[in-house]
N, C-alpha and C positions, 0 to 999 in steps of 0.2 A: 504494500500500500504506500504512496507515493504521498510526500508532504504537500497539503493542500489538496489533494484531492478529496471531494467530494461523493459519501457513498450512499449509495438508494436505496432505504429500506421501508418496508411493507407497516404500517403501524396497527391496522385490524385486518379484517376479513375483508372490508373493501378495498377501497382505494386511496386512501388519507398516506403520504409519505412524510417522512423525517428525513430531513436532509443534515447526516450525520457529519460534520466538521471533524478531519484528522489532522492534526498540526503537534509538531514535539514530540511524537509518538504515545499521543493521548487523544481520545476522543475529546469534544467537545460540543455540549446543545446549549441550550436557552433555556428560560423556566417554560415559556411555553411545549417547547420539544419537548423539554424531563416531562413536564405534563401528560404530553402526550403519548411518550412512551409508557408513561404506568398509569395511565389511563385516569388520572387525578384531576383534578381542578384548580388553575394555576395559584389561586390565593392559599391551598392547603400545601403546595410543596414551596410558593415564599417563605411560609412560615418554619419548614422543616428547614431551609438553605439559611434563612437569619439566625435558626438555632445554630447549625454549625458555628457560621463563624461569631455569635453572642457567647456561646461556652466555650471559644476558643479550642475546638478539634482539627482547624485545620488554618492555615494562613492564608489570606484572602491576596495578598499581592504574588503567590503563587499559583494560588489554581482557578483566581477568577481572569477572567481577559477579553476588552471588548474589540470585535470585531463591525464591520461595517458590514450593513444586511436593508436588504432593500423587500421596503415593505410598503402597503396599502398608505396612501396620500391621508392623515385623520381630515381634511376639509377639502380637498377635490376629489369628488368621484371619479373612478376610473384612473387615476393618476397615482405614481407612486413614487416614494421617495426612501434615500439611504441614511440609514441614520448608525450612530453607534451602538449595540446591543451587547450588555454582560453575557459572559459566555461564561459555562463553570467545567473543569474535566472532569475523569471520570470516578477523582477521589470525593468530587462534591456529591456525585451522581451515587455513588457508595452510600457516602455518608447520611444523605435525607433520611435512612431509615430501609434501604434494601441489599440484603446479603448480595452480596457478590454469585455465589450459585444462582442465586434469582434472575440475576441480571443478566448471567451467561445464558440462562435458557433463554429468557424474553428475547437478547438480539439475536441469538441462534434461528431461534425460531422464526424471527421480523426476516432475517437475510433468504432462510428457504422459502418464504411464505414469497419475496420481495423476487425470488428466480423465477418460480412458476408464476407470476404477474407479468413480470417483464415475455418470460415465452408466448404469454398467451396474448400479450399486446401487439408483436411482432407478428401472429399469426392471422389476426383478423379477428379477435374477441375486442367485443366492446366494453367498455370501460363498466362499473356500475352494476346494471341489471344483468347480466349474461356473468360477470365477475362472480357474483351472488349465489347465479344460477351453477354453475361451474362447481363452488368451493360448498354448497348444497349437495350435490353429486357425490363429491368426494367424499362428505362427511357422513354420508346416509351409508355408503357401502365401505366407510370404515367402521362406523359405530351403529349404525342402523338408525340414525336418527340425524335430520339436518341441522344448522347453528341455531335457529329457531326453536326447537324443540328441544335438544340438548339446553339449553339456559332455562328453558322451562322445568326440565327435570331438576337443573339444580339450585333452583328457587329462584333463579338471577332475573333481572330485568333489565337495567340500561347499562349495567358490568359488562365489562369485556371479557366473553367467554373465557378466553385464553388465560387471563389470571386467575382463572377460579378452576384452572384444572391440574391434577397430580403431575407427578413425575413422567408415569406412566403413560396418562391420557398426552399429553405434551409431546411425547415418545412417538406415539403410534399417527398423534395427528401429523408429526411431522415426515413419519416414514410416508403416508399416505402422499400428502403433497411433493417431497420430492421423488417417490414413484410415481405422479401422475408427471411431472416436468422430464424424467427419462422416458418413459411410454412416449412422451407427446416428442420429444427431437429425434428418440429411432425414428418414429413413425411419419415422422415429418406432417404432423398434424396441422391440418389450415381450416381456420372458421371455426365456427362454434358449434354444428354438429361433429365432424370428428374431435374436437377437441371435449366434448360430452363427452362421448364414446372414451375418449384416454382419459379423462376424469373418474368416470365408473372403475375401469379398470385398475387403476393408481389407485383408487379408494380401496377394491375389494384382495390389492397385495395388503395392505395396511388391516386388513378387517378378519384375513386366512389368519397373519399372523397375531392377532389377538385370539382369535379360536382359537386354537394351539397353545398359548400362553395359559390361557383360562382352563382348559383340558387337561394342560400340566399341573396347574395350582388349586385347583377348585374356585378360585378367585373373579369376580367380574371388575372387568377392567373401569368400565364408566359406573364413576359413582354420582350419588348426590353431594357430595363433599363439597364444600367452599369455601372461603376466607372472607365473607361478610361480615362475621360475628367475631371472628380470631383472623385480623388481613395477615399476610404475610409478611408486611411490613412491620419492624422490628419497634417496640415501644422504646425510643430510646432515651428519653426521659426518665419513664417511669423506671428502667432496669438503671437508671445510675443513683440511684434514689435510698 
């Protein structure tokens, strides 16, 4: 990965990107981005980023750094302008309050999630409703249930599937998707009915090898499990207390 370059990552099941900042050999986002990658609300993760550096865990003339970022005009429509924007790395991104394993899944998973969007963009899928339609596909003949349904089962409503899922389910969602992105370049998949068809197929390698897992263990792979009640995110207040 090359300094200043710029990497594309998938932030849900649609089509919302993070445009991930590499410079010093450290990532770097915004509150907005950290937002958006853990799926938060950007005045609950200011608050976690003033606590950093309020209780002094980390020094702000190293890992904060403003960069120039060109965004929506606040008083002409349609017009946009560059302004300076704090940028934090990846020990501030740590620090809010999310383990490091946590973190590795979520981008792990953004970056596969973020390949099979890019294939399917190059192919003739459209953006949006057919994206939806596609990552539905997948997830019905991985798990037997589409993202709709799955968030139903585990109480969720406006949560971001993905952070409310195991080790496990995380595991298989991502075999699934980057099985369906090798199906889809052997195949040389174009449009959105054959790319349907490689979506099915990608889903039901990800869905044999849950069968097989559960068959070994006695175990069901999708639970109702969540972190609404107990989030994943680390009380860190409370534990220095």
């Amino acid at each position: 990965m090359q300094k200043n370059e710029i990497v594309m990552y998938q932030a849900n099941e649609l089509t919302s990107r993070i445009d991930v900042r590499v410079e010093d050999e450290t990532v770097w986002l915004n509150r907005n981005q950290i937002a958006a990658l853990f799926n938060r609300d950007v005045k609950t993760i200011g608050k976690h980023v003033n606590n950093v550096f309020s209780e002094g865990e980390l020094d702000r003339k190293v890992v904060v750094a403003k960069f120039a970022t060109t965004m929506k005009h606040g008083a002409i429509k349609g017009k946009t302008q560059t302004q300076k924007v704090e940028y934090y790395n990846l020990d501030v991104i740590i620090s809010v309050g999310y383990s490091d394993a946590w973190i590795e899944k979520r981008m792990r998973g953004i970056a596969v999630r973020d390949e099979l969007t890019n294939e399917w963009g190059q192919r003739g899928v459209k953006e949006q409703v057919e994206y939806s339609i596609l990552t539905a596909e997948i997830s019905q003949a991985t798990f037997g249930m589409t993202p709709s349904k799955y968030k139903e089962y585990k109480g969720l409503q406006k949560e971001n599937l993905r952070d409310h899922m195991t080790d496990l389910e995380l595991i298989f969602t991502m075999l699934g998707e980057a099985s369906t992105t090798e199906i889809v370049q052997v195949k040389d998949a174009q449009g959105f009915d054959e790319n349907k068809v490689a979506a099915k197929k990608g889903g039901e390698v990800a869905g044999s090898a849950i069968k097989d897992l559960e068959g070994k263990t006695g175990k069901k792979i999708s639970t109702k499990e969540n972190y609404i009640e107990v989030p994943e995110k680390v009380k860190r207040i409370k534990g220095k207390r």
